[in-house]
C-alpha positions as CSV (number, residue, x, y, z in Angstrom):
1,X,39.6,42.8,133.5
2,X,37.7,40.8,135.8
3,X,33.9,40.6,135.4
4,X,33.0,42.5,138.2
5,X,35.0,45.7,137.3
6,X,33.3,45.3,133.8
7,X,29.8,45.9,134.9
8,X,31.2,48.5,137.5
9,X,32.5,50.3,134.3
10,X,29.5,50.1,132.4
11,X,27.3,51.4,135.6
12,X,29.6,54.0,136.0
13,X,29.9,55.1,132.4
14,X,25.8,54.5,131.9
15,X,25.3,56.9,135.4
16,X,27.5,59.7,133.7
17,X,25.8,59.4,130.6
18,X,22.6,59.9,132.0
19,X,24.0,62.7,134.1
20,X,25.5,64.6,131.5
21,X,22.3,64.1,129.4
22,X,20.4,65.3,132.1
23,X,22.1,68.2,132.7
24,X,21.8,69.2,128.6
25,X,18.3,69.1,129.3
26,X,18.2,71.0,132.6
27,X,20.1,73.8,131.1
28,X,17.7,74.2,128.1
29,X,14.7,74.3,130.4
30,X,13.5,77.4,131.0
31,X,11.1,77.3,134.3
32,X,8.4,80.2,135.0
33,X,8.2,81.8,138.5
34,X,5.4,83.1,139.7
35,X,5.6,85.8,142.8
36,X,2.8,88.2,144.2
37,X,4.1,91.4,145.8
38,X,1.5,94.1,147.7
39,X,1.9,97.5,149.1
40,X,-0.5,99.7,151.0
41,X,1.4,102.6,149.0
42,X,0.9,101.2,145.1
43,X,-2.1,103.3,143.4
44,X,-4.9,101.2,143.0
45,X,-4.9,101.9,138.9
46,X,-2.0,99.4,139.3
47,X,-3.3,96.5,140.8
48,X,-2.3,93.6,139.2
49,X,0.2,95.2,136.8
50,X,2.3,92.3,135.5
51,X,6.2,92.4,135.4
52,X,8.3,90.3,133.8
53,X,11.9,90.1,134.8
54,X,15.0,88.8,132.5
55,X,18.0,88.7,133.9
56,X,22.0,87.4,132.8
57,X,20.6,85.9,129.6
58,X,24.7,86.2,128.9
59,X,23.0,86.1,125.0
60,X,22.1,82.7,125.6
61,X,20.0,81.5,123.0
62,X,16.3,79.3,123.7
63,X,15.4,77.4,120.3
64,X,16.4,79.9,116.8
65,X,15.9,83.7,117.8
66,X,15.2,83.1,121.9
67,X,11.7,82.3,120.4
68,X,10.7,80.0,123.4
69,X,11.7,82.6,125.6
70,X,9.9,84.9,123.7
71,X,7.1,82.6,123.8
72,X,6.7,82.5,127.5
73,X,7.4,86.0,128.4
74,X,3.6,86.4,125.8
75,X,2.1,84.3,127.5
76,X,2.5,86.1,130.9
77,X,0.9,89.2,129.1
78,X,3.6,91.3,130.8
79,X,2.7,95.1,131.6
80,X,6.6,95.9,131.5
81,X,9.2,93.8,130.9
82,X,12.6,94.1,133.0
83,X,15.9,93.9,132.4
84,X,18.5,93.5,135.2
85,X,21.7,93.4,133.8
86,X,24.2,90.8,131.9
87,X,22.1,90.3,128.9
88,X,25.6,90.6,127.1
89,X,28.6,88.6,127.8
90,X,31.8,89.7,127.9
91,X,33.5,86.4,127.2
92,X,31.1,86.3,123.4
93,X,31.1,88.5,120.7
94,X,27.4,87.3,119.7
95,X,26.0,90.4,121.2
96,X,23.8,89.9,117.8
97,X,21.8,87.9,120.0
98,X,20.8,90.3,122.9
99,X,20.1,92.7,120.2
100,X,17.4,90.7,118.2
101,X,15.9,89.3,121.6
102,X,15.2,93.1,122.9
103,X,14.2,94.0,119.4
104,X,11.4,91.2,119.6
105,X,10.7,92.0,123.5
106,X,9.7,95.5,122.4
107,X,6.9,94.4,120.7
108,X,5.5,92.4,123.6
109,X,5.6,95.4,126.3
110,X,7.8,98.1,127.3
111,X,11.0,97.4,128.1
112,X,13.7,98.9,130.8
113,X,17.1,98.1,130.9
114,X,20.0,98.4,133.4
115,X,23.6,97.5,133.0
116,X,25.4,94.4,134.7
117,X,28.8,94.0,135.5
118,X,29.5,91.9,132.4
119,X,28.2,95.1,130.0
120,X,31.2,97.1,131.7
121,X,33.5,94.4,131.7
122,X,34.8,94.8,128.1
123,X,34.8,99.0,128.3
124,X,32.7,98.5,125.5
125,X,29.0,99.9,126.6
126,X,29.2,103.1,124.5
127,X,29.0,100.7,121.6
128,X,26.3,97.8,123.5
129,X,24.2,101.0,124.3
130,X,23.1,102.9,121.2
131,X,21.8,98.8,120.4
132,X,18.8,99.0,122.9
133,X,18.6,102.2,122.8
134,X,17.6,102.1,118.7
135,X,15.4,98.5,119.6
136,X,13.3,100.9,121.8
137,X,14.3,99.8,125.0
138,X,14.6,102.4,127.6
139,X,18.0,102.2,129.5
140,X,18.1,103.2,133.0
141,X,21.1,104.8,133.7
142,X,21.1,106.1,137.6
143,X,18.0,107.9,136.3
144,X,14.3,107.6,136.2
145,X,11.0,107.4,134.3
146,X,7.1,107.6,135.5
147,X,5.0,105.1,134.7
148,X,1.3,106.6,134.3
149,X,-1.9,104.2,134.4
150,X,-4.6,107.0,134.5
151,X,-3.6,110.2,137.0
152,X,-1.5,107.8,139.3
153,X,2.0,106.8,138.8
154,X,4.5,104.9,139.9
155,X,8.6,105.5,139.5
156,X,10.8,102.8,138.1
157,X,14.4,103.8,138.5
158,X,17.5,102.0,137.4
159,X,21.3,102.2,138.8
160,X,24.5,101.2,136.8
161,X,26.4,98.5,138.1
162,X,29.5,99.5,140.3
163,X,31.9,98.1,137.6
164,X,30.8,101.0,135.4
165,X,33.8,102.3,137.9
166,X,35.8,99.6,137.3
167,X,39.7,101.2,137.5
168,X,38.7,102.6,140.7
169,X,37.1,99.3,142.3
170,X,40.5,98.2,141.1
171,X,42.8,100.7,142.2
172,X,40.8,100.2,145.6
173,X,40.0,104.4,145.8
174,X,36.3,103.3,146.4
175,X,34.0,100.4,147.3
176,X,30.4,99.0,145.7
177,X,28.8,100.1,148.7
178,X,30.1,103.7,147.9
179,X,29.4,103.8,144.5
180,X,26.0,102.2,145.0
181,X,25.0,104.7,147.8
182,X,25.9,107.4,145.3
183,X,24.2,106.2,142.6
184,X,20.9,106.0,144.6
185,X,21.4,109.5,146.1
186,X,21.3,110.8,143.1
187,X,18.7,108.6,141.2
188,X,16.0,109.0,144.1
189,X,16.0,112.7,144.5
190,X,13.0,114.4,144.5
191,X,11.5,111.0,143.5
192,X,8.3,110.1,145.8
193,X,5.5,107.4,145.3
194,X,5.7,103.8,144.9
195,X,9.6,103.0,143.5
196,X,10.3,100.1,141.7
197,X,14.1,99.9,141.6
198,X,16.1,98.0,138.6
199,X,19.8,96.7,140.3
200,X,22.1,93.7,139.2
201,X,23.3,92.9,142.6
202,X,21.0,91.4,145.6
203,X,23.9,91.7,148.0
204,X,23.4,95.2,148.5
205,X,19.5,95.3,149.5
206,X,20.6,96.8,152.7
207,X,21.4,99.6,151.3
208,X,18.1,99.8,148.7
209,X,16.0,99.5,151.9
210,X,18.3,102.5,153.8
211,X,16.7,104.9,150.7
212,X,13.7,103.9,150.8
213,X,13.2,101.8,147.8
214,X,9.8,99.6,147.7
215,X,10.3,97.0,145.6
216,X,13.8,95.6,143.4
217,X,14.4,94.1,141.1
218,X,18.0,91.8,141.1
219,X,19.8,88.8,139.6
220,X,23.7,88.6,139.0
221,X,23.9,85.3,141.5
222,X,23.0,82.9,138.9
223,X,21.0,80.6,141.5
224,X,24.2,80.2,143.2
225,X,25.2,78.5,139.9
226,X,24.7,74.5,141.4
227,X,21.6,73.9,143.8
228,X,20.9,71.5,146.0
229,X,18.0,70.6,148.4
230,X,18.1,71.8,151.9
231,X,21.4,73.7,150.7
232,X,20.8,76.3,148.2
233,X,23.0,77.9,146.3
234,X,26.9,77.0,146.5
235,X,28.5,79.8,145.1
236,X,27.7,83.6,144.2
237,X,30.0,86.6,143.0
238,X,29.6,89.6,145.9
239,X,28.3,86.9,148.1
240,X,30.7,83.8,148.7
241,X,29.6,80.0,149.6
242,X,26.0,79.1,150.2
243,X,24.9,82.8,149.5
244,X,21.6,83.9,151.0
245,X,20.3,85.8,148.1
246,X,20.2,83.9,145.4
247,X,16.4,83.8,144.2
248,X,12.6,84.1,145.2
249,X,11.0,86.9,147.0
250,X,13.6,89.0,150.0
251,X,12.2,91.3,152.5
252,X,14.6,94.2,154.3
253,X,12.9,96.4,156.4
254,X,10.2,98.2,154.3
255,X,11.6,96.6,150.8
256,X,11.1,93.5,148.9
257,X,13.6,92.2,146.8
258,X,13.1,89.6,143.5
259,X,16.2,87.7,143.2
260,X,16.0,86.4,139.6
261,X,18.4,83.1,139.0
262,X,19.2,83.7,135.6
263,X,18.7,82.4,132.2
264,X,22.5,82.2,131.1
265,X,26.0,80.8,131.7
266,X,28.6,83.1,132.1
267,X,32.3,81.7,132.7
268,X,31.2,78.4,134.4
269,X,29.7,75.8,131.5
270,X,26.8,74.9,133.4
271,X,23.9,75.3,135.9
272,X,22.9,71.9,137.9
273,X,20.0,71.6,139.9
274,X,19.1,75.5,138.7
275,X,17.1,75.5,135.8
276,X,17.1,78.7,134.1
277,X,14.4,81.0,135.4
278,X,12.0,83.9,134.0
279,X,10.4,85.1,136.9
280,X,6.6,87.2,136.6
281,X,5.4,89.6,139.5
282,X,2.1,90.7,139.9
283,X,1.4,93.6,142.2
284,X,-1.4,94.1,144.2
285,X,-2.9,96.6,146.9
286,X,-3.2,96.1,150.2
């Protein structure tokens, strides 16, 4: 081998070192996102209530017990914490791991749940549920709760994920805009106020805006999985190449949307250029 295509091996073999070790790193890296959302129609009693979204952890685990994770969602001093879906994966068994992170997470703040396509996946939720149900988390399940801070509330509501119908996505007898519209029929009635809504899928804020909602909560897009400057995300499930929602702060109409990026991997190995992401939201009044 000449000399030249020596050092042209070395280089290349020194840059995808570096890359691979880079991407290791990346993936372990959890970054905090910050986000300020107002509303004339939020009760004043909850101005500057904190929330703390998690979403497709996919039981990825951050240092022994998710304890950095853990770590960080403390230090935002969280009102609520929020689950959005895919904190199981359906390609692990270790669902060990989701359980002991909620079991911990209950002892920061409350803690709301809703399902994401990969807790249906298996037909295994009836088993997945009772676990957060007995940690203390409260599972949203196209239903509602109140959340009081003196005489004023707001509503935080949750919908299932439309693969909770999976046979008849399959069978193609109805579509996730169907299911989803039902689902939030049925969840919102005779629900007024400020709503905060809990739903795995960003791709289907034009329909969360149609009822009414005022603020969601999402993930499910991973980032887009890859990320690049100027680009965005490549790739996300419901939404194709360079998808539009794929994180920060969305606004349809009279809703706002947090599109989380994920903590996780799911069936791809890795995230580049997409650090994994806990995202904190403060409210405020207008």
């Amino acid at each position: 081998m000449k000399p030249i295509y020596k050092r042209l091996t070395v280089i290349i073999a020194l840059v995808l070192t570096a890359l691979i070790i880079y991407i290791m790193w990346e993936n372990q890296t959890i970054t905090v996102s910050k986000y300020q959302v107002s509303s004339k129609k939020l009760p004043t009693e909850f101005d500057g209530f904190c929330i703390v979204q998690v979403s497709d952890l996919h039981c990825a685990e951050f240092d022994e017990g998710n304890n950095r994770l853990l770590s960080l969602i403390k230090d935002a001093k969280p009102d609520i914490i929020v689950i959005t879906g895919d904190l199981f994966d359906a390609r692990r068994g270790d669902r060990e791991i989701g359980a002991s992170f909620v079991s911990e997470a209950v002892k920061i703040a409350p803690t709301y749940f809703v399902t994401g396509n990969h807790e249906f996946a298996n037909d295994d939720f009836d088993t997945l549920e009772p676990l957060l149900s007995d940690a203390g988390v409260f599972v949203l399940r196209n239903s509602s709760m109140q959340i009081y801070r003196g005489e004023n509330a707001i509503t935080i509501l949750g919908i299932d994920d439309p693969l909770v119908m999976k046979e008849a996505l399959i069978a193609e007898e109805i579509t996730g805009d169907e299911i989803i519209t039902d689902e939030l029929t049925a969840t919102l009635k005779g629900v007024s106020g400020y709503t905060v809504l809990l739903a795995h899928h960003p791709e289907y804020i034009d329909k969360y805006a149609e009822h009414g909602v005022d603020l969601v909560f999402s993930g499910h897009a991973h980032g887009g999985q890859f990320r690049f400057p100027l680009i965005g995300g490549l790739y996300a499930p419901g939404q194709g190449v360079f998808p539009k929602y794929t994180e920060g702060v969305h606004e349809y109409d009279d809703t706002a949307m947090i599109v989380s990026r994920g903590l996780g991997r799911s069936s791809f190995p890795f995230r580049f250029g997409n650090p994994p992401e806990l995202v904190v939201v403060t409210l405020e009044c207008e």
